[in-house]
C-alpha positions as CSV (number, residue, x, y, z in Angstrom):
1,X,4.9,81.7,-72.4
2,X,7.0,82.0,-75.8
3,X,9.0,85.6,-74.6
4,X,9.6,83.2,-70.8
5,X,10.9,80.8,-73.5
6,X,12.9,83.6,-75.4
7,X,14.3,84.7,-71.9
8,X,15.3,80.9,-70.8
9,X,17.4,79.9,-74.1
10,X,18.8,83.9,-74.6
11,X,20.7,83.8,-71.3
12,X,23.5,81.3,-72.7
13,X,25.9,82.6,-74.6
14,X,27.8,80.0,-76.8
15,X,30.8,80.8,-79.0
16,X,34.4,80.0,-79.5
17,X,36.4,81.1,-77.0
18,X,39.9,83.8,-77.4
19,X,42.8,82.2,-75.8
20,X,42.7,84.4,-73.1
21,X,39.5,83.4,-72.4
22,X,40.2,79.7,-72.4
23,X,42.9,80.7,-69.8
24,X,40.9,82.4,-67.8
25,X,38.6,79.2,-67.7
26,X,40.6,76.7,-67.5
27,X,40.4,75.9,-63.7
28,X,36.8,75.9,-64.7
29,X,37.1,73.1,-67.8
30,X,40.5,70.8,-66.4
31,X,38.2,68.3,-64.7
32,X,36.3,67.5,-67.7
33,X,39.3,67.7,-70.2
34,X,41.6,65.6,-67.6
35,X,38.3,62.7,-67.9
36,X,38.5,62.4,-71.3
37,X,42.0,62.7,-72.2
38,X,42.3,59.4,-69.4
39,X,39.5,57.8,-70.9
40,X,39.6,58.7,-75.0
41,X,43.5,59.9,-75.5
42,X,46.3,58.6,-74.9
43,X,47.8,62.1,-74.5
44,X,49.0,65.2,-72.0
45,X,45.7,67.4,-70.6
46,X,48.4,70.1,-71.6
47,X,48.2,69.1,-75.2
48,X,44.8,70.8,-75.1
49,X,45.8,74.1,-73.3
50,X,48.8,74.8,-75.8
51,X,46.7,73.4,-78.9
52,X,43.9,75.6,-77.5
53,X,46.5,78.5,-77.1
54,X,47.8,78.3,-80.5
55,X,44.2,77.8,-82.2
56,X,44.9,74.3,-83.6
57,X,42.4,73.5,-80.5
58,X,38.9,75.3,-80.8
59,X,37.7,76.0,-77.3
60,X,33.5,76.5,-77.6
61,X,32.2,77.8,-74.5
62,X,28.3,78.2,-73.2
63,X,28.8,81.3,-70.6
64,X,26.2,82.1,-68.4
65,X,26.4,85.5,-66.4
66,X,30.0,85.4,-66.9
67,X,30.3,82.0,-65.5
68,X,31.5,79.4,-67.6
69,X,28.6,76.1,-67.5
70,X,29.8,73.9,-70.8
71,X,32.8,73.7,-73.1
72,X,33.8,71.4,-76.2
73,X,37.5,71.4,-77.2
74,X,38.0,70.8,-80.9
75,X,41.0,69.7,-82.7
76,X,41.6,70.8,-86.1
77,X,42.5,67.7,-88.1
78,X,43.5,67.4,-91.6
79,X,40.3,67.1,-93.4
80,X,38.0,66.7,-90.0
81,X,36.7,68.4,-86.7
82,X,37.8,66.1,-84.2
83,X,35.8,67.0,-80.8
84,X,38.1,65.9,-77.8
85,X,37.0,66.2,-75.0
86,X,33.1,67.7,-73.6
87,X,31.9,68.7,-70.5
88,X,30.1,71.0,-68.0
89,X,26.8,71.3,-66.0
90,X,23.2,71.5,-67.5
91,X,24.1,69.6,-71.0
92,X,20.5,70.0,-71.7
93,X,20.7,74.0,-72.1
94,X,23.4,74.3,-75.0
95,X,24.2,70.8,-76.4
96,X,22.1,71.2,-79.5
97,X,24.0,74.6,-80.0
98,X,27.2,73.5,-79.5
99,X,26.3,71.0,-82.1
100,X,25.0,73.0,-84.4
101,X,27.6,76.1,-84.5
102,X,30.5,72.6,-84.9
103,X,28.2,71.7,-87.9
104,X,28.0,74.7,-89.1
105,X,31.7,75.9,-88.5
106,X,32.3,72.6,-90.6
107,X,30.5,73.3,-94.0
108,X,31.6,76.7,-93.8
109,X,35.2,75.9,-93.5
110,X,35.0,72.4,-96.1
111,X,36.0,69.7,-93.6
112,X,34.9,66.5,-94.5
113,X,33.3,65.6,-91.5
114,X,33.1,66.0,-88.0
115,X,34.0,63.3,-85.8
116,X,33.6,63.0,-81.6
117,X,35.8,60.8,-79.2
118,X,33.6,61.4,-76.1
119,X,32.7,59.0,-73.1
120,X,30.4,56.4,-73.4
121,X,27.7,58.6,-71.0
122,X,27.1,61.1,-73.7
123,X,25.9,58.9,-76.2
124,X,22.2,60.0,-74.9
125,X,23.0,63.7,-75.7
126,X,24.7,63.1,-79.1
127,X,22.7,60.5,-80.4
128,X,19.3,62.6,-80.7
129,X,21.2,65.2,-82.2
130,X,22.2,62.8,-85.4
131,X,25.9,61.4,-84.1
132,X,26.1,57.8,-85.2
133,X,28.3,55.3,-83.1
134,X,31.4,54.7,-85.3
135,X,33.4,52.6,-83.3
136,X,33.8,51.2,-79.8
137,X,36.7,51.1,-77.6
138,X,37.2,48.3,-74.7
139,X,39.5,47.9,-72.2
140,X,40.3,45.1,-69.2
């Protein structure tokens, strides 16, 4: 049972993506990114592409036989991570890694702290993994 285990959590890959890689997958992420930047940001989807482009975006990715299943675009901030926008399919398979490379990425590098605009749905994936709700947005 623990090497089926092994197998199961092995076959996701999860790292920061090159450029060209974000380019290559960004048909697969747009929906996602296009969600929150109507939702969280008042700003251009595009914003993310060039920020992504030019590295002041991180692009994580969990791959899967080539195939693109989750992504988290970070934005480098001042003295913070600032994750932007967070999607995919099967959440349950690489949340906890994504959120522990972004951690992790964070002491290494000496930001201050780490903070997540996300939709109000993800609140059950982020909230078992330590993210406290900061502050609430409303709209009419």
């Amino acid at each position: 049972m623990e090497a089926l285990v092994q197998q199961f959590e092995s076959r996701i890959e999860i790292r920061i993506l090159e450029p060209e890689e974000v380019a290559k997958y960004w048909n697969d992420m747009v929906s996602d990114i296009q969600r929150s930047m109507n939702r969280n940001h008042d700003r251009p989807i595009t914003d993310i592409l060039t920020g992504a482009l030019r590295r002041g975006i991180l692009v994580w990715g969990a791959i899967e036989s080539g195939e693109l299943i989750g992504h988290m675009s970070v934005e480098i901030q001042k003295d913070r991570l600032a994750v932007v926008a967070l999607g995919g399919s099967r959440s349950v398979e690489w949340i906890s890694e994504f959120n522990d490379q972004l951690r992790e990425f964070a002491k290494i590098n000496e930001f201050d702290h780490v903070v997540a605009s996300v939709r109000p749905g993800l609140q059950k994936w982020l909230k078992p993994l330590g993210w406290k709700v900061y502050r609430v947005l409303m709209e009419a």
